[in-house]
C-alpha positions in Angstrom: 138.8 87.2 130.3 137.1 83.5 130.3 135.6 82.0 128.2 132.2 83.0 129.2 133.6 87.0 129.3 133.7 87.6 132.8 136.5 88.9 134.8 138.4 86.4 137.1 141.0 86.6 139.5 143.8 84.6 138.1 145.2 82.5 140.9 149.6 82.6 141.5 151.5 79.9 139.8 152.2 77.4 142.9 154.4 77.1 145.0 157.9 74.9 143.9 158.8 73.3 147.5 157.4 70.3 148.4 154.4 70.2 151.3 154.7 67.9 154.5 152.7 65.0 154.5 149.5 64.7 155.7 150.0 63.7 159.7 147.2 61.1 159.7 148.7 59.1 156.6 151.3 56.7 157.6 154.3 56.2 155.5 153.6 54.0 153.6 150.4 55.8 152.2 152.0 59.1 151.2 151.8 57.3 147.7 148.8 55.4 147.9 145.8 56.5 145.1 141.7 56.1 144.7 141.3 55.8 141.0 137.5 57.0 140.2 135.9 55.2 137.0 136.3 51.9 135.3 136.9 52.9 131.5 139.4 52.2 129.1 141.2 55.3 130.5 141.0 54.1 133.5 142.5 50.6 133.1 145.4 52.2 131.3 146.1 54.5 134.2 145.9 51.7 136.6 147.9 49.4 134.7 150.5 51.8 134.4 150.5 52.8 138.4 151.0 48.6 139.0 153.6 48.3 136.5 155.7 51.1 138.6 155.6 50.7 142.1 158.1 52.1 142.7 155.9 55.3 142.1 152.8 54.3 143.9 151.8 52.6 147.2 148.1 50.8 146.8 146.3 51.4 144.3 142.4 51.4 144.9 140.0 51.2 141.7 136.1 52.0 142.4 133.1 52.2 140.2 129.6 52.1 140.3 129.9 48.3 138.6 132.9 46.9 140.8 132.4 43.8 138.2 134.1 46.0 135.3 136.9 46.9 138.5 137.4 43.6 138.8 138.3 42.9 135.4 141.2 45.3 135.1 142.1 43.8 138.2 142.3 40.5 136.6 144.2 42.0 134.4 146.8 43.7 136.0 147.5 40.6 138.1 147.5 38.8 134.6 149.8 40.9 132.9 152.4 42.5 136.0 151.9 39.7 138.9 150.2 43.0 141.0 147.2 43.3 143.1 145.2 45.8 143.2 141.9 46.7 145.8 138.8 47.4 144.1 135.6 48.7 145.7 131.7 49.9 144.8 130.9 54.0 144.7 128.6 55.9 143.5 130.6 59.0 141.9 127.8 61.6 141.9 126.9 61.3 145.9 129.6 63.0 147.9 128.7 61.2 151.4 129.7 58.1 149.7 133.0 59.0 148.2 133.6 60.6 151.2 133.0 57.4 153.4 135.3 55.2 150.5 138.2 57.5 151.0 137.7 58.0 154.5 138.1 54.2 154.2 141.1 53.8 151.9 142.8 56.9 153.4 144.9 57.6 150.3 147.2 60.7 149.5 145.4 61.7 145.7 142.4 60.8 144.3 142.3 60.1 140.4 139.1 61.4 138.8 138.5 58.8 135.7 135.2 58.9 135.8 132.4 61.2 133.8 133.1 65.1 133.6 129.5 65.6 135.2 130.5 64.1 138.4 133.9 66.2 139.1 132.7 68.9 141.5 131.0 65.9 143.3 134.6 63.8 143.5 136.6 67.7 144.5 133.5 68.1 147.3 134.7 64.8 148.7 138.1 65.5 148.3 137.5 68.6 150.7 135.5 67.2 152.9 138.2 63.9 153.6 141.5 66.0 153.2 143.1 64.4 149.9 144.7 65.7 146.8 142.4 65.4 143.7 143.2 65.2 139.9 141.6 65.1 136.8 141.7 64.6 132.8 139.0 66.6 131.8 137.3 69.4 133.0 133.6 69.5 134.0 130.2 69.8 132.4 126.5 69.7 133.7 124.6 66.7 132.2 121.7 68.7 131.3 123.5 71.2 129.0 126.3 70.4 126.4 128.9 73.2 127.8 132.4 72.6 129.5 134.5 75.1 130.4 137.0 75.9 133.4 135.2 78.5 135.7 133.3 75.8 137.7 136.4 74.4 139.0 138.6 77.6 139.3 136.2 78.9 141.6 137.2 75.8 144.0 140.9 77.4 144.3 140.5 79.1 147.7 138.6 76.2 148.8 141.3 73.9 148.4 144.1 76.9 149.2 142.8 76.9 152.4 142.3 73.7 153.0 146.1 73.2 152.3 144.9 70.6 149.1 146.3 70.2 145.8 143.6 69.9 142.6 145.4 69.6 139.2 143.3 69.9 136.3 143.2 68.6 132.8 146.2 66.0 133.5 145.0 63.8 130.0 146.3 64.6 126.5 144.3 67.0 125.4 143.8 68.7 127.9 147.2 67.7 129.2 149.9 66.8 127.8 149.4 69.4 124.7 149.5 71.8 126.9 152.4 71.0 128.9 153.9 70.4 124.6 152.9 74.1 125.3 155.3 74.3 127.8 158.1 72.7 127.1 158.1 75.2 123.6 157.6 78.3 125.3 160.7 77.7 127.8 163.1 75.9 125.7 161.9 76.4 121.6 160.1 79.8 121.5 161.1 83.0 123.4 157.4 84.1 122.3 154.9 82.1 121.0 152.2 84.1 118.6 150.1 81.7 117.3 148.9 77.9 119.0 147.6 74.7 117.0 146.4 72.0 118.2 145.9 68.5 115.9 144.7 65.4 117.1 144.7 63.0 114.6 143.7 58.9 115.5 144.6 57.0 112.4 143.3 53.7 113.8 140.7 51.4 111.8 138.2 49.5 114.5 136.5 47.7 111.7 133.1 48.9 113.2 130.4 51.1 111.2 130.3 53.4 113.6 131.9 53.9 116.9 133.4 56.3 119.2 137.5 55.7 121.0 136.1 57.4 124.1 132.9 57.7 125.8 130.1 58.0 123.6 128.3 60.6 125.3 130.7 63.4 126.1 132.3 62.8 122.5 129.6 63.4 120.1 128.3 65.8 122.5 131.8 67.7 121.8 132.0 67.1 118.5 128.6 68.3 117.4 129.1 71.5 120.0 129.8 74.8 118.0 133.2 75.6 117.1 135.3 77.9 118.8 139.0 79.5 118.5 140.5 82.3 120.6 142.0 85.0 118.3 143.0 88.5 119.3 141.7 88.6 122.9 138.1 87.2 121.6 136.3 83.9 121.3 135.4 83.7 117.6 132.6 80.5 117.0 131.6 79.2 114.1 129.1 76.4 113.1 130.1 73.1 114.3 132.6 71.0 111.0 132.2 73.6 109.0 135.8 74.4 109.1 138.3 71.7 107.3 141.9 71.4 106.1 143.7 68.9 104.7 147.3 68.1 107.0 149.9 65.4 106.4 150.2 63.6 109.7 153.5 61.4 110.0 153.2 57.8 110.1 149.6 58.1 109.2 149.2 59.8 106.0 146.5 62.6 104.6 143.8 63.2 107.2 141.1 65.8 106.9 141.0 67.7 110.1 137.9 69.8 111.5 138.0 73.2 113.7 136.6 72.2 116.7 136.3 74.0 120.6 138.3 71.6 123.5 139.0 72.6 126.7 142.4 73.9 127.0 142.1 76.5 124.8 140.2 78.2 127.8 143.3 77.0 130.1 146.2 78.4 127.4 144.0 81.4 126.9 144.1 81.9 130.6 147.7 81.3 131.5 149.6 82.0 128.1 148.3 85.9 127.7 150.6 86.4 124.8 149.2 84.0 121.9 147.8 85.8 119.6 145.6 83.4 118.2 145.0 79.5 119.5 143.1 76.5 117.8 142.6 72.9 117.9 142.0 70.5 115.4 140.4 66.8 114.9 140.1 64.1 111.9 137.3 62.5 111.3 136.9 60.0 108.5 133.9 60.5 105.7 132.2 57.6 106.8 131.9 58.1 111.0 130.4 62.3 109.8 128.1 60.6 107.6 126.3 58.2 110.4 127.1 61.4 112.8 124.9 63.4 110.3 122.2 60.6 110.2 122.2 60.4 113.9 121.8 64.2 114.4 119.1 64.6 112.0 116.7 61.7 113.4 117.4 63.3 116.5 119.5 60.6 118.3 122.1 62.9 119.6 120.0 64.8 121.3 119.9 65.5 125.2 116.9 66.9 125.6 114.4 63.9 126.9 111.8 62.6 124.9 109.1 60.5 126.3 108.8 57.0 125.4 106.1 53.9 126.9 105.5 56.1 129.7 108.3 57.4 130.9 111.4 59.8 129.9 114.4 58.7 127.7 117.6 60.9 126.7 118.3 59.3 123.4 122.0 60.4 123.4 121.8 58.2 126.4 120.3 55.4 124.6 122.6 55.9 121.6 125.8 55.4 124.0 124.1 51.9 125.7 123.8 50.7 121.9 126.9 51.4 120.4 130.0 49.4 121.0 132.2 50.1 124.2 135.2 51.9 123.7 137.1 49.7 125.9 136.6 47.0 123.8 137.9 48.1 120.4 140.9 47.6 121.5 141.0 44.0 120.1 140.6 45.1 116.9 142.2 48.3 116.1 145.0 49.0 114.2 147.1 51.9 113.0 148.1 54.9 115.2 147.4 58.3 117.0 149.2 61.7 116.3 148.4 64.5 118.6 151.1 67.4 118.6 151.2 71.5 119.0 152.7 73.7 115.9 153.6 76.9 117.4 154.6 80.2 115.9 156.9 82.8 117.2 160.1 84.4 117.8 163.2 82.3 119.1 167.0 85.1 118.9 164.6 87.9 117.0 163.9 85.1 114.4 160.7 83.8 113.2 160.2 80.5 113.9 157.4 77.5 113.2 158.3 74.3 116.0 155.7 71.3 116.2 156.1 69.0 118.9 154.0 65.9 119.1 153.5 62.0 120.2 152.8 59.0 117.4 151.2 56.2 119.4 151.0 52.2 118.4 147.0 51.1 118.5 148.4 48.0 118.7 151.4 48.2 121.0 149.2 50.0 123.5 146.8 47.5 123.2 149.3 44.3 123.9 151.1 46.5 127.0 148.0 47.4 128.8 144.8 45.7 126.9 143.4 49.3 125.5 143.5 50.9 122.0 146.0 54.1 121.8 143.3 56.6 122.7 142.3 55.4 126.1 146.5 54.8 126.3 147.0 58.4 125.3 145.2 60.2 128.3 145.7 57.2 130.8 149.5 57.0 130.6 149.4 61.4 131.3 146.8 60.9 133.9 149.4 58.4 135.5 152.2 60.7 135.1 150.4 63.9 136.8 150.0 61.7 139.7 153.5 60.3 140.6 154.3 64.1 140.1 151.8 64.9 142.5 153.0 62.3 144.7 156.5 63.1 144.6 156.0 66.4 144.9 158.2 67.5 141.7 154.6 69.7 141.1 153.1 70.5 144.2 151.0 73.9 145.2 147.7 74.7 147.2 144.5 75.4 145.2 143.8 74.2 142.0 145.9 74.3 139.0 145.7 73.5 135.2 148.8 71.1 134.3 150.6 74.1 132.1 151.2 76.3 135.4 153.5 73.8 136.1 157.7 72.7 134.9 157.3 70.8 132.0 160.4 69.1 132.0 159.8 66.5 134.9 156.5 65.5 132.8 158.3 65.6 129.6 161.2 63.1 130.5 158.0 61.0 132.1 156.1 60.6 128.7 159.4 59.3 126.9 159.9 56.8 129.5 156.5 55.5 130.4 155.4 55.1 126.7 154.8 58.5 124.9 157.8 59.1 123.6 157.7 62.8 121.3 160.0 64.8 118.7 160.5 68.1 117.7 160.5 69.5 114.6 161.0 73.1 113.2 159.1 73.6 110.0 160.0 75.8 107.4 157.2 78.7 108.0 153.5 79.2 109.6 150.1 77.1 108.9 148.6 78.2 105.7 145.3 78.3 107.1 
């Protein structure tokens, strides 16, 4: 069962051997990538593909304001001595994209842009013949609900069409669930029971800001919880559910219950967890604005009308509130995202937690971006070189944990996101 309770046909895990190359690319552009979107994520992703060509060909960055494409490029010639392309698109018409690839002509195209617009970006994937991956899975604009099923129903689409479209290749979704992974084939022989904690430790100095796109975070964040427990979808009013967790390097955090994505995904593909969760910390003073906001109505989608004409104020919230790309300047302190996984390992009981600690301030001097735009851009990096290389290669479309973890594992300790494993001395108390 989904999310949503309905039946689907779960698709094969892929293929291992490696597909030919499309006949029309050249050699040269077998490696060569259209990143979508011109976020903090975004610039990490890029920086990272210029820093290591020997992993990518040409790197093309478009966005609907080429100006803000521009500026990483700046950037990336600043800090690496590389050059990237850079061009205009409008994400959410498919004739467009369609025409940019058609122009570029490259092997994958990296979805960095806005979850609305990803069936858009895998419609012109289809229609041009190129790979397509992603960091976060999609959601109508109109209506605060993500989930998987939109996408999954693309897999004989792009089966047919001999295409590749990996899902959720960020870090959470992403590289939790590859964490998920790497326990289940070399830590646990069963895993029971699945936590997720993301903890960001970092101090922007602002009142009130957000580390990722305004929008599609508080829209998450003030979304009803949910957990998967015993073959059922259990929900529960949004932060209502809190515990208190030591994270290392960062100290006492209070973490909330939320629902995130790949909990659909591991629910899916990992039929044997009992019970799987995910966790975020939010500081007293960003849930007090957050209440504030909510109860004047400011995150609200629904439109309101204002001097004539009609306004989303969740929309109008985002356009006055600080751009996460630019908090890196002034953030400090670090990111700790990790699994804790129960289970059996030899017919023993057995608690492993696997997770990243990530430098606000390191990430920010390597690539210009704070550690939470460096946290999914550096995975969305990685999932592509795989792709590229064809270390993970299929037809259809995939979520990243159908996949070898190992190849991506080794990648996140030598591309920046270095993790450790520890085996605690029992379960979660809560």
């Amino acid at each position: 069962m989904d999310g949503l309770g309905k039946r689907r046909r779960l698709h094969p895990a892929p293929r291992s051997h490696m597909r030919r190359p499309n006949p029309l690319l050249t050699e040269n552009q077998v490696k060569d990538v259209l990143v979508i979107g011109a976020g903090g994520v975004s610039s990490v992703a890029v920086h990272k593909m210029a820093k290591n060509p020997e992993l990518f060909g040409k790197v093309t960055l478009a966005s609907r304001r080429k100006f803000k494409c521009d500026a990483i490029a700046e950037s990336v010639k600043a800090r690496f001595g590389a050059t990237i392309d850079t061009a205009e698109v409008d994400a959410d018409d498919v004739a467009a994209t369609a025409a940019l690839i058609e122009r570029v002509r490259p092997k994958l195209l990296v979805n960095l842009a806005l979850p609305y617009q990803d069936l858009n970006l895998m419609e012109a994937c289809l229609k041009t013949g190129v790979d397509y991956l992603d960091t976060a899975n999609y959601e109508p604009r109109d209506e605060a609900r993500f989930q998987y099923s939109w996408q999954w129903d693309y897999h004989e689409r792009f089966e047919k069409a001999g295409l590749m479209a990996l899902l959720g290749s960020g870090f959470d979704p992403g590289v939790t669930s590859v964490f998920a992974g790497h326990i289940k084939k070399h830590l646990l022989d069963r895993i029971d029971t699945l936590d997720i904690l993301d903890c960001n430790g970092g101090d922007h100095g602002q009142h009130f800001a957000t580390n990722f796109n305004p929008e599609i975070n508080i829209r998450e964040i003030t979304a009803p919880a949910r957990h998967y427990e015993k073959g059922q979808w259990i929900e529960t009013p949004a932060l209502s559910t809190r515990q208190v967790f030591q994270f290392d390097q960062v100290g006492t955090k209070n973490m909330y219950l939320m629902y995130h994505e790949e909990l659909e995904s591991l629910a899916r593909f990992y039929p044997e967890i009992q019970r799987i969760r995910f966790w975020m910390t939010f500081g007293d003073q960003y849930l007090t604005h957050l209440r504030v906001l909510q109860n004047v109505g400011m995150t609200s989608i629904e439109p309101v009308m204002y001097e004539g004409r009609e306004v989303i104020p969740l929309q109008f919230l985002k356009a006055v509130l600080p751009e996460p790309s630019t908090l890196g300047t002034t953030t400090k302190g670090k990111t700790n995202i990790g699994d804790i996984a129960t289970g059996v390992k030899d017919g023993a009981e057995k608690t492993v937690y696997v997770y990243n600690v990530c430098d606000h301030e390191e990430a920010f001097a390597e690539t210009g971006n704070q550690a939470v735009s460096y946290t999914t851009g550096v995975p969305a990096m990685i999932g592509a070189s795989l792709m590229l290389e064809g270390a993970w290669a299929g037809k259809g479309v995939f979520n990243i944990e159908q996949f070898d973890p190992d190849p991506f594992m080794a990648m996140l300790n030598a591309h920046g996101l270095p993790w450790q494993v520890h085996e605690l001395d029992g379960p979660l108390k809560f």
